[in-house]
C-alpha positions as CSV (number, residue, x, y, z in Angstrom):
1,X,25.2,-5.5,15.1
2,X,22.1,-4.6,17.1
3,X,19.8,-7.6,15.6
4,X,23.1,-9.9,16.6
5,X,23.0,-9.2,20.6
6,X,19.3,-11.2,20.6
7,X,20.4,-14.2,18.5
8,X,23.9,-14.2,20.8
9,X,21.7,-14.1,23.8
10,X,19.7,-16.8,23.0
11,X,22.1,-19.1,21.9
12,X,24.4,-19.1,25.5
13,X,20.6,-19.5,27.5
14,X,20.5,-23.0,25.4
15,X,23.8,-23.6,26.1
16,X,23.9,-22.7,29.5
17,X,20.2,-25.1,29.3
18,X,21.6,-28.1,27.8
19,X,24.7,-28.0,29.7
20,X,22.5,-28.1,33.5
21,X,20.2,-31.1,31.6
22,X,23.5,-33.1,30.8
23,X,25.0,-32.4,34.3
24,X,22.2,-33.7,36.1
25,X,21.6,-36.7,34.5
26,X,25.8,-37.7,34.7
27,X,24.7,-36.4,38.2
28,X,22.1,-38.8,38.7
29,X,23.7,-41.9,36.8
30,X,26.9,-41.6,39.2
31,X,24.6,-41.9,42.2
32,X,21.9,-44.5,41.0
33,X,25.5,-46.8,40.1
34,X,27.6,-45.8,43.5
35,X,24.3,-46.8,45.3
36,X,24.3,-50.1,43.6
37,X,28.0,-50.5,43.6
38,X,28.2,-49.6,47.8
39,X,24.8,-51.1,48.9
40,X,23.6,-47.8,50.2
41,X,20.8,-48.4,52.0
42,X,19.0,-44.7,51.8
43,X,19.2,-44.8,48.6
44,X,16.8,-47.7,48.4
45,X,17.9,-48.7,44.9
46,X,19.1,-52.5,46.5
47,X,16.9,-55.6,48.6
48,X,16.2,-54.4,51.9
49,X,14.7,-56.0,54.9
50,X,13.3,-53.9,57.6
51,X,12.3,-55.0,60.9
52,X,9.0,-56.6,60.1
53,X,9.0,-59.1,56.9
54,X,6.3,-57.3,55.6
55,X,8.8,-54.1,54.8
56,X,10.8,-56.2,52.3
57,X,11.9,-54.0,48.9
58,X,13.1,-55.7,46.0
59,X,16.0,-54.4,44.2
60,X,14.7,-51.4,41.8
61,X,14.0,-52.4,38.5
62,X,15.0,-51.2,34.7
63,X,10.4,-50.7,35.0
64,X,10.7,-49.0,38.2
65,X,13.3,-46.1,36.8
66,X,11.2,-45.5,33.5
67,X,8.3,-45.4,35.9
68,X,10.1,-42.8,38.2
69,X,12.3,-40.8,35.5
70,X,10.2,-41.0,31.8
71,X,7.2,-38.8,33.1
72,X,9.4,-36.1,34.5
73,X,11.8,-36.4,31.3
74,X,9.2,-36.0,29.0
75,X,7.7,-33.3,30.9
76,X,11.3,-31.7,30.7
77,X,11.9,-32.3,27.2
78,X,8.3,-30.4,26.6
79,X,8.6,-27.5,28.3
80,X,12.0,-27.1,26.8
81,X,10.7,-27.1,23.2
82,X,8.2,-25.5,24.3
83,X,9.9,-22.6,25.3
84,X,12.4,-22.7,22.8
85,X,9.6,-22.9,19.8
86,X,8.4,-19.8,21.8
87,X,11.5,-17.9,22.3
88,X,12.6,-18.9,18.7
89,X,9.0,-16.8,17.2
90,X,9.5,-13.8,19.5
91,X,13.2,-13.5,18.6
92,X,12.2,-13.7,14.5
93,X,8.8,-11.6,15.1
94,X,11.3,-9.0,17.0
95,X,13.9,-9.0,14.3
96,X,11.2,-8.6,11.4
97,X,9.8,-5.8,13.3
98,X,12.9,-3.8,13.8
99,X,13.5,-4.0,10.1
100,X,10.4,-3.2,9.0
101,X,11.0,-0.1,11.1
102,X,14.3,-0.1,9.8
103,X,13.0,0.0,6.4
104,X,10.2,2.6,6.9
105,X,12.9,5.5,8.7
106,X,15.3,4.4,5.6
107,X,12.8,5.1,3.4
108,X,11.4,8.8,5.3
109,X,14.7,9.7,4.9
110,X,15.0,9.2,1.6
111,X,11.7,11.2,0.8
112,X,12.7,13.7,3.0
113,X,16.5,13.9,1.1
114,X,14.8,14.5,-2.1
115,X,11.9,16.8,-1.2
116,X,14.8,18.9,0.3
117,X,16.5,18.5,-2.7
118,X,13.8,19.9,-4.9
119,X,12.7,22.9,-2.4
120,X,16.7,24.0,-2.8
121,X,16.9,23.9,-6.4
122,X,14.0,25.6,-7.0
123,X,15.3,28.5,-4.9
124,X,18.2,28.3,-7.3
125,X,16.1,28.4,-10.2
126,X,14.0,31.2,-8.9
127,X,15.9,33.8,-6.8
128,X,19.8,32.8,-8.5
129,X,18.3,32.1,-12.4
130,X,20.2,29.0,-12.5
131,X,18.4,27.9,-15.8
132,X,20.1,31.5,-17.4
133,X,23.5,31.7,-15.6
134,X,26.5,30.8,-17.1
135,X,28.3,27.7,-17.2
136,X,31.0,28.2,-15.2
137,X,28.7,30.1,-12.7
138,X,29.4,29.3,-8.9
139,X,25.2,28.5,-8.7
140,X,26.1,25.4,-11.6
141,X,28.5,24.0,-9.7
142,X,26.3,24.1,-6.4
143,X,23.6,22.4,-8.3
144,X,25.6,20.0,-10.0
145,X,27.6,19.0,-6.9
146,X,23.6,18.9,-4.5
147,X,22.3,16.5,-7.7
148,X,25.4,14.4,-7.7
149,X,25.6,14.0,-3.8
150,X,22.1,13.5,-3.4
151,X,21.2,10.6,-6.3
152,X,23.3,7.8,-4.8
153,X,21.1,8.3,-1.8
154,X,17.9,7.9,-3.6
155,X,15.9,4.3,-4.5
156,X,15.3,3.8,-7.7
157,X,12.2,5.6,-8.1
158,X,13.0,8.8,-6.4
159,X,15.9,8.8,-8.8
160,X,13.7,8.9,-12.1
161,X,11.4,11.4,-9.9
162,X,14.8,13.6,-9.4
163,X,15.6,13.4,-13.4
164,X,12.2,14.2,-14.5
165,X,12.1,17.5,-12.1
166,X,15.3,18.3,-13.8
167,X,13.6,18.1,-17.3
168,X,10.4,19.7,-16.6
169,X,12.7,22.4,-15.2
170,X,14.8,22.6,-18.5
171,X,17.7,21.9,-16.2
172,X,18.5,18.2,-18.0
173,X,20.8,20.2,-20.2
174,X,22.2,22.5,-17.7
175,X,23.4,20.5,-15.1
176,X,26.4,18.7,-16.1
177,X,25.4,15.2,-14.8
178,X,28.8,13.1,-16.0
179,X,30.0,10.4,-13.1
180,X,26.4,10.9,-11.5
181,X,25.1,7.3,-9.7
182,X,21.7,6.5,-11.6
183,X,22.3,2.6,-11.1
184,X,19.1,0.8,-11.0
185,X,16.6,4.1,-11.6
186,X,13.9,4.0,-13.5
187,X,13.8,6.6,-16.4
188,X,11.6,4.9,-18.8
189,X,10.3,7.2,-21.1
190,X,12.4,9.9,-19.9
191,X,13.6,12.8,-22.0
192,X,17.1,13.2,-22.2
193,X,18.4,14.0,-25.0
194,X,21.4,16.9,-25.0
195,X,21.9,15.3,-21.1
196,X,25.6,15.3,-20.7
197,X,26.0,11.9,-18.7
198,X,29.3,11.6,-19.6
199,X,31.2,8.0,-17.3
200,X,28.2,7.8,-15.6
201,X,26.6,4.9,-13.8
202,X,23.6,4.0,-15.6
203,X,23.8,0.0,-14.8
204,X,20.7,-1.4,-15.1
205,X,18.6,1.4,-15.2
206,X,15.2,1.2,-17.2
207,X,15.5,3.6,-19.9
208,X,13.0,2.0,-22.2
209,X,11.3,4.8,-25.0
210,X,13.5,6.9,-23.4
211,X,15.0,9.6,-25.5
212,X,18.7,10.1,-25.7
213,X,19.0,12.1,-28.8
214,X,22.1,13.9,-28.6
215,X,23.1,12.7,-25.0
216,X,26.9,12.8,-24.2
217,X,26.9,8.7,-22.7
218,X,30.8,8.4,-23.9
219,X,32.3,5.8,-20.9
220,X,28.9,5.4,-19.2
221,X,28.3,2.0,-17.7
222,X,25.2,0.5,-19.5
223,X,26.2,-2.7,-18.6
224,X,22.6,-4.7,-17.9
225,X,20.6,-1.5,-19.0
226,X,17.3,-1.7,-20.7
227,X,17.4,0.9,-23.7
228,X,14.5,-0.7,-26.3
229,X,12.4,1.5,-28.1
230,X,14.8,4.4,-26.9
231,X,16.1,7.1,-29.8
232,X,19.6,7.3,-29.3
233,X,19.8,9.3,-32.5
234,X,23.2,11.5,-32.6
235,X,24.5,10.3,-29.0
236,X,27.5,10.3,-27.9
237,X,28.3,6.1,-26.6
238,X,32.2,6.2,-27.5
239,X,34.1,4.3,-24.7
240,X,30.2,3.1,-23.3
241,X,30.3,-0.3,-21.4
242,X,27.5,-1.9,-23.3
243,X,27.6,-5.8,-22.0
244,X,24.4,-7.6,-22.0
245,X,22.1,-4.1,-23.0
246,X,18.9,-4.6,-24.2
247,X,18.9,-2.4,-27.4
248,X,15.8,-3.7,-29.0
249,X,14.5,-2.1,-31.8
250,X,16.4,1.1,-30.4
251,X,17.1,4.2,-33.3
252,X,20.9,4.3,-33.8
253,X,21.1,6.5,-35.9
254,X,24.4,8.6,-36.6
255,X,25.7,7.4,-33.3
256,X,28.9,7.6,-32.4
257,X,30.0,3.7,-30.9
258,X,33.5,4.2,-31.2
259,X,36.0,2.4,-28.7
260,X,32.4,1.1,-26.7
261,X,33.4,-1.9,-24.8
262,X,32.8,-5.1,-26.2
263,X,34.1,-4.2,-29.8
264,X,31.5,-6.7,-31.1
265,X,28.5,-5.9,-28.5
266,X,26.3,-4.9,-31.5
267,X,26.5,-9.0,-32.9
268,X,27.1,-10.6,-29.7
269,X,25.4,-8.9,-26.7
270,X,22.7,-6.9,-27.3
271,X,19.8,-7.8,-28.9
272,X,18.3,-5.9,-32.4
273,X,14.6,-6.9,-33.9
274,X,13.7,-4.7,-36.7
275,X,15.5,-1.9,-35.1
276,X,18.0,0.9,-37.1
277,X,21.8,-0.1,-36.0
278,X,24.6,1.3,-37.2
279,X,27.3,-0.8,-38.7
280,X,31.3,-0.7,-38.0
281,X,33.4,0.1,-40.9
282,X,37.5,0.8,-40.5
283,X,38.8,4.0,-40.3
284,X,42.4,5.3,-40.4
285,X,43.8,4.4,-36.8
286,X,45.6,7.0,-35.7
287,X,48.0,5.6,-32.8
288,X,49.3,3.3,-35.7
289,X,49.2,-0.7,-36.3
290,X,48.8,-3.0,-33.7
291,X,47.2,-1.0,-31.6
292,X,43.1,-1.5,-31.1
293,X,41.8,-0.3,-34.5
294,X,38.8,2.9,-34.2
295,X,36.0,2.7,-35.5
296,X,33.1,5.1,-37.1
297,X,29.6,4.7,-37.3
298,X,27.3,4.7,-40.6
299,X,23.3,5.0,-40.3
300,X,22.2,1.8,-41.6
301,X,18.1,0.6,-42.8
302,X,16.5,-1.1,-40.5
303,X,16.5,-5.1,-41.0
């Protein structure tokens, strides 16, 4: 709302501009034809004969008004563009400023979110042994609930920075990261394998040679997600959204795809060059006929 109040202010000074410009003239017009119409003599637009011959004035003509009005029209017409050219680059250089500085606090804050982020946990790891505690320790669920307020804060940077503290930390496996926000971070080559991301956002997030070996992904969103070269080797992708995932030349093997939405995404959406993939072969449905069928995975050869 603050960037509005300029472009508001502007645009009732032209008004209140273009408005004065129109009223004058219809000003002016009524007067130049009302002098005509009533043969005003001060007006000297009509024949006049003073008291010598030599003060006659002929009746103004269509020349004499473009010789009195066009210079001072012009003139008019100029400085308005002119200042409205003017006012138009100050108004966009203002704006552009205020979100670059807009931009810059936005993105302070967000280093300053994460550093904080990192200087608490590490007083969790060291004076709380949060790496050793149990799993239903009261430390756990403090880190677990910092991590999952903080990432949807984060760019997509300082979210793979936050992911890889957690791994060279050996926390990746101790924090229980299901329904975190990683959407757009970039985690290529990121170790994650026994991560528990269980219905979490990872829409398009770069995890390209990442490895997912034994990662609990059942009901993440992979949707648009970029997983080639990754191992995916034992994980867990039952229920996954998998639309449009780049799984080229990804290891699949012994993974569990069961109930991942589309049934067909391994032929129709995502996209397998040479890569090990693991094929869909019926299985005893146990809520009975008619209902969607489950599936099991087999570790295929590669093609």
């Amino acid at each position: 709302m603050a960037f509005d109040r300029p472009v508001w202010r502007q645009k009732n000074i032209i008004l209140f501009m273009v408005t004065g410009i129109i009223v004058v003239c219809v000003g002016v017009c009524v007067i130049v034809f009302v002098g005509y119409w009533l043969n005003w003599p001060w007006t000297g637009f009509n024949a006049s004969v003073g008291p010598n011959v030599l003060q006659y004035q002929p009746t103004k003509t269509l020349w004499d008004w473009m010789q009195l009005l066009i210079v001072p029209l012009v003139l008019a017409i100029g400085a308005f563009l002119f200042n409205f050219t003017a006012s138009k680059n100050e108004q966009t250089i203002a704006l552009q400023r205020d979100l670059t500085e807009h931009e810059v606090a936005l993105d302070n804050q967000r280093e300053t979110l994460l550093q904080a982020y990192l200087d608490r946990m590490s007083e969790l790891l060291l004076l709380h042994h949060l790496r050793h505690s149990d799993p239903h320790s009261e430390v756990r669920y403090i880190a677990r609930a910092r991590t999952l307020t903080v990432l949807p804060r984060l760019d997509a940077s300082r979210k793979g920075s936050l992911i890889k503290f957690l791994y060279e930390s050996s926390l990746i496996d101790v924090i229980n990261l299901s329904g975190a926000n990683l959407s757009g971070a970039n985690l290529s080559e990121a170790r994650l394998n026994r991560a528990n991301l269980n219905e979490a956002n990872l829409r398009g997030v770069m995890l390209n040679l990442a490895d997912l070996s034994e990662a609990n992904l059942s009901g993440a969103n992979l949707s648009e997600a970029d997983l080639s070269l990754s191992n995916l080797s034992d994980a867990n992708l039952s229920g996954a959204i998998l639309r449009l995932t780049n799984l080229r030349e990804a290891t699949l093997n012994r993974v569990n795809l069961n109930w991942a939405e589309p049934p067909r995404v391994l032929a129709q959406s995502c996209r397998f060059e040479r890569g090990q993939f693991a094929q869909y072969e019926p299985a005893q449905n146990p809520y009975g006929e008619g209902h969607f069928p489950q599936r099991r995975i087999t570790e295929s050869q590669p093609s």
